[in-house]
N, C-alpha and C positions, 0 to 999 in steps of 0.2 A: 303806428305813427302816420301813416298815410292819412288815418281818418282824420289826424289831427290839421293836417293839412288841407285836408277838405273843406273842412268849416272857418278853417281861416280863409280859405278862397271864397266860400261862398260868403264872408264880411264884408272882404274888398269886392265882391260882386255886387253886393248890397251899397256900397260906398262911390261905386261905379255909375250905379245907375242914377244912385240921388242927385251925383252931381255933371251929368251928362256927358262923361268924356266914355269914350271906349279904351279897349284894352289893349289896344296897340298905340294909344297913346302916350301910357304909358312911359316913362324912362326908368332907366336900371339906376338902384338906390342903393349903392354898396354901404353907404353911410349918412341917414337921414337929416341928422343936425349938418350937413355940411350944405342939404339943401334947402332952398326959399319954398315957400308952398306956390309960386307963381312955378318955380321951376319943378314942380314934383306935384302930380293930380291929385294923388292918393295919399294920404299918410296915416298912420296907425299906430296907437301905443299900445305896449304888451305891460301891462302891471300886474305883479308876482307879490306876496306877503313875504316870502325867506327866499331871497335871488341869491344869498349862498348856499343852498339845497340844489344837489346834483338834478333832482326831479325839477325845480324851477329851471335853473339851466338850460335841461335839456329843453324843455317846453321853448325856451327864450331859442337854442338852436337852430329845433323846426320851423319856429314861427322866421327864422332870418333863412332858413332855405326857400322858405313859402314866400317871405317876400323878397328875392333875387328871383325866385323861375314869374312873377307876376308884376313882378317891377313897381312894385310901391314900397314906400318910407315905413320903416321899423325904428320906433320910437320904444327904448327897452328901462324901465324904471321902478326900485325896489321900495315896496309901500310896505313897510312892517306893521302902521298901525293908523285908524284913521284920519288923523290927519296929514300927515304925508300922504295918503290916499287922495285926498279930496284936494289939495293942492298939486298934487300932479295931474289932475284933471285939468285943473286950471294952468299949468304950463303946458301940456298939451294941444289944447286949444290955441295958446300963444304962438304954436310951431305950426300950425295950422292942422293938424288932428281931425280927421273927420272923425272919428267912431275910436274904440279901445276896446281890447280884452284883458278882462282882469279876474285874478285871484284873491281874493278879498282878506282881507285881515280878519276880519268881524264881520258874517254873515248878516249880522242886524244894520249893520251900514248901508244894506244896498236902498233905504228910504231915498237917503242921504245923497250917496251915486246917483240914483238913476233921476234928485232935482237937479244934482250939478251938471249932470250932462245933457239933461237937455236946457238946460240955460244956455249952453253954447253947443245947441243942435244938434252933440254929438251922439253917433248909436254904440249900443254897447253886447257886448257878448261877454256873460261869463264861461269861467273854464273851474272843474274842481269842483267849488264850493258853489252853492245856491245861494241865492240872495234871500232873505225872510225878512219880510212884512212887520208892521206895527202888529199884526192879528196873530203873527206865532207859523202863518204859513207860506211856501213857496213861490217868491215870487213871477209874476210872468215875462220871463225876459229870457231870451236864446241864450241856450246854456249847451255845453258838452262837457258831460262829467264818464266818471267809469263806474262800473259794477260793485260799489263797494263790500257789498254784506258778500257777494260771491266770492270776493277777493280773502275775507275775512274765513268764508266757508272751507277754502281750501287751505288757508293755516292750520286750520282745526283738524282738517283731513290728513295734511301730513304728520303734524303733530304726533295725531294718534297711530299714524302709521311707525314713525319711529319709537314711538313706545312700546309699540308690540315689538318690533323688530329688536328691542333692548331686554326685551323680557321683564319689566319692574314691574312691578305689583302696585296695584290701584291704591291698598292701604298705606304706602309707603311715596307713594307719590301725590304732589300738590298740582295745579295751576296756578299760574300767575299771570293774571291780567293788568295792565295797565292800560286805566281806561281817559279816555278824553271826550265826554258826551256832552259835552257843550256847545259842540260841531257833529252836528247829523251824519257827516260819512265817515267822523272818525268813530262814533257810535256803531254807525252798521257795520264797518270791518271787526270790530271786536264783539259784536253780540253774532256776527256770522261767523267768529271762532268758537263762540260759546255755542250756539246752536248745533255745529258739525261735530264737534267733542261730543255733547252728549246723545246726539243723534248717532253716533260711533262705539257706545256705550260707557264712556266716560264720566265718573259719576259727579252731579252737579253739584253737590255739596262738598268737592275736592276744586272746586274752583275758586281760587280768593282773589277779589280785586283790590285794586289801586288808585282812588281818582287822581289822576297829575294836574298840577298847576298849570306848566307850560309843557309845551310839547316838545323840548328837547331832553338831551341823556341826563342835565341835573334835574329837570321834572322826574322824570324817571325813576330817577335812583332811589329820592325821597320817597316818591310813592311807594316802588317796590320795597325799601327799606321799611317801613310800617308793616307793610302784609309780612315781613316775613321775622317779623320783634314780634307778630301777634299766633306766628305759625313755629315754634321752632322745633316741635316736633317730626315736620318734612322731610323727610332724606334726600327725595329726588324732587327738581323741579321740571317743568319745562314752560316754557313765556313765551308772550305775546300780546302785541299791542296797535296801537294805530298805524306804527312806523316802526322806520328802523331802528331810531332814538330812543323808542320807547323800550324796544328790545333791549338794546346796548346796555342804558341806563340799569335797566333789571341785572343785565347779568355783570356789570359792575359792582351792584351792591350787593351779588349772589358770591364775588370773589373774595366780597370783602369780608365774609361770613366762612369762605374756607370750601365754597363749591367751589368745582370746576368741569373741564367738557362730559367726565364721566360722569357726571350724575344731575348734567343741565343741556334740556334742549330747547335751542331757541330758534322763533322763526320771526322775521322782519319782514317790513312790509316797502318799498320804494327803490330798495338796491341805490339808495344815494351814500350814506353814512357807511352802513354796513358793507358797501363793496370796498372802500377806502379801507377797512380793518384786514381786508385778505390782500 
């Protein structure tokens, strides 16, 4: 979390320098809309796609510790989808907003983003997700994302460690993926569980996946409910997907089928959904 810290300091350093004040200028901003931008040097908005996601959240926490210990405006606003994205750019600006960090709804948006912000001069940083081009590629704009395919790599890793540790046999056991590749890190977390399984000796033709529509527990459940109408010969499962929801959803429609803990092992990925169920 520090790191995350870091790069939001070095925004508002960035946001510092554009507009010549220094940082004992500065005043403390417990609560940004209660301040004028004459009265506040700095201001910054934090936009998130699903801000009731404990992982948004948290992100929104940090970023309100990072700006009390630096004393600029925390402007916090939940864009599910692009246009509420692109019009909170535009109220941002109205609060006086130098710059934003955002979590994009739609990677294909950042065109879009990075014309409305600079119409009203604002800099931007994403966090997460990558922004992508008309061309299909990444675009150039300051980003801090995480590791995903390693993230993905060590589902696979424990996975298979509790498999052994269960003793089930490869012919009697399935995977279940639930996938969402229509977002590049949620691609690389689940092809870096497929990669560590079979690199673990897990064999790849006991891998069945799921494409979900949305990325919460009803995407999930449909998806997983398919693979396993098309698999019924599986005794054991064990799942994994982009997230936690993706988990959940699988092992919802695995209960509803008459599995349970002994014969399903699941791993999640964000500790948001999944820690609310313990």
């Amino acid at each position: 979390m520090k790191t995350r810290l870091f790069w939001l300091a070095t925004l508002v350093l960035a946001c510092i320098l554009s507009t010549g004040c220094e940082p004992s200028q500065l005043g403390e901003s417990p609560d940004a809309d209660a301040l004028s931008p004459a009265e506040e040097k700095i201001r910054l908005g934090f936009l998130v796609k699903m801000p009731e996601e404990l992982w948004f959240q948290n992100e929104w926490r940090f970023a309100q510790q990072c700006a009390d210990k630096y004393g600029f405006g925390l402007i916090k606003v939940g864009t599910p989808d692009g246009e509420k994205l692109l019009s909170a750019i535009d109220v941002l600006a109205a609060k006086g907003a130098q710059g934003f960090v955002v979590c994009t709804p739609d990677v294909r948006l950042g065109p879009a983003v990075m014309a409305k912000a600079r119409s009203h001069g604002m800099k931007v940083f994403t966090v997460d997700d990558q922004f992508v081009g008309a061309d299909g590629e990444f675009m150039t704009v300051p980003h801090m994302g995480i590791s995903a395919r390693e993230i993905g790599r060590q589902v696979g890793r424990e996975l298979y460690k509790e498999f052994v540790n269960r003793g089930w046999l490869t012919e009697e056991t399935g995977a279940l993926g639930v996938t969402f590749d229509e977002l590049d890190t949620a691609r690389d977390r689940t092809d870096g569980t497929i990669e560590a399984l079979v690199e673990a000796g897990f064999a790849r033709e006991r891998i069945y996946l799921g494409a979900e529509k949305t990325t919460d527990i009803p995407g999930a459940f449909d998806a997983a409910n398919i693979v396993l109408t098309q698999h019924p010969e599986v005794e054991r499962w064990f799942v994994f997907s982009m997230n936690d929801e993706g988990v959940l959803g699988s092992v919802r429609a695995l209960e509803g089928r008459g599995f349970s803990a002994a014969n399903t092992i699941g791993i999640g990925i964000g500790a948001g959904t999944g820690l609310t169920e313990f």
